[in-house]
C-alpha positions as a Markdown table, in Angstrom:
| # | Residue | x | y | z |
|---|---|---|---|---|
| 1 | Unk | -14.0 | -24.9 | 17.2 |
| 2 | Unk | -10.4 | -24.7 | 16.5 |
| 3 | Unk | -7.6 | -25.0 | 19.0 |
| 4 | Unk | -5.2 | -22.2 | 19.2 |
| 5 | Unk | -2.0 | -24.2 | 19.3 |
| 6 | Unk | 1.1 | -22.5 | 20.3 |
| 7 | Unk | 2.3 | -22.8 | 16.6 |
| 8 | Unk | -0.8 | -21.5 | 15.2 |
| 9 | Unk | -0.3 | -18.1 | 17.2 |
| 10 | Unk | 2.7 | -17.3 | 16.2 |
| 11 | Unk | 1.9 | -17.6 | 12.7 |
| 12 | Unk | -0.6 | -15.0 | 13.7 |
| 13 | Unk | 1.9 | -13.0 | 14.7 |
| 14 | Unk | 4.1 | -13.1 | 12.1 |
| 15 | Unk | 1.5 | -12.4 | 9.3 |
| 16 | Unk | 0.0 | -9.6 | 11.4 |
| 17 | Unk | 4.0 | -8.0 | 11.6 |
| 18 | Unk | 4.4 | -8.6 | 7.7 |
| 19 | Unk | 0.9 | -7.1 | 7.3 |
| 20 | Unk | 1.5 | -4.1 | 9.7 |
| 21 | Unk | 5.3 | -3.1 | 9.0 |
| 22 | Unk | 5.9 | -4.4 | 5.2 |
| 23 | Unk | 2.6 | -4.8 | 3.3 |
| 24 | Unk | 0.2 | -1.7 | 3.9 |
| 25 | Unk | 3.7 | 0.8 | 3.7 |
| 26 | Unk | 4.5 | -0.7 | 0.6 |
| 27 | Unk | 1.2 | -0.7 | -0.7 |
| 28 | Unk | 0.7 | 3.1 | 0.3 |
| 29 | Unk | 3.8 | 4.1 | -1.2 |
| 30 | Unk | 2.8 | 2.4 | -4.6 |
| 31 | Unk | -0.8 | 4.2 | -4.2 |
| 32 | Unk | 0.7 | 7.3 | -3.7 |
| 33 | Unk | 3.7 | 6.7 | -5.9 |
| 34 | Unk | 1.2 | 6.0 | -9.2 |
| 35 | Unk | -1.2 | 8.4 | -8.0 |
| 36 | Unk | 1.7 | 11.4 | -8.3 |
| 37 | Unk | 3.1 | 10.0 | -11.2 |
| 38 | Unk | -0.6 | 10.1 | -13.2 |
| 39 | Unk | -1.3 | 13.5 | -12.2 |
| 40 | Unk | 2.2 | 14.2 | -13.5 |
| 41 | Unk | 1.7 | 12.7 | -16.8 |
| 42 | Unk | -1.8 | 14.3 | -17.5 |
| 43 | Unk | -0.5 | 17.9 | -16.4 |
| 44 | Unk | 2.2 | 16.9 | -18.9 |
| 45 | Unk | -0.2 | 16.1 | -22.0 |
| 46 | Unk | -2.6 | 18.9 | -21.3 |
| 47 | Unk | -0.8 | 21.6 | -19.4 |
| 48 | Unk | -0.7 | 22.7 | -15.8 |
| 49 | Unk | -4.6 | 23.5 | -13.7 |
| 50 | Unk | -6.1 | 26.3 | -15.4 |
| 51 | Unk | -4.5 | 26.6 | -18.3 |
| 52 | Unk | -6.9 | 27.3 | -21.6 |
């Protein structure tokens, strides 16, 4: 078993914060971002939702 140094803990810390506050927002704005922009671009090629 490992010893949770005082060191160790706070790079917990930190990598949870950057997870939490930078990563997930970032990654749900690019989800969302590309998911939008697809939709977009098919309803551009062929037409709005029930067209034809």
């Amino acid at each position: 078993m490992q010893e949770n140094t005082p060191t160790s803990r706070a790079q917990e810390w930190k990598a949870f914060l950057f997870i939490a506050v930078v990563l997930f927002p970032l990654l749900s704005i690019i989800l969302v971002g590309g998911y939008g922009f697809a939709i977009w671009f098919l309803q551009m090629l062929m037409g709005p939702p029930g067209h034809g």
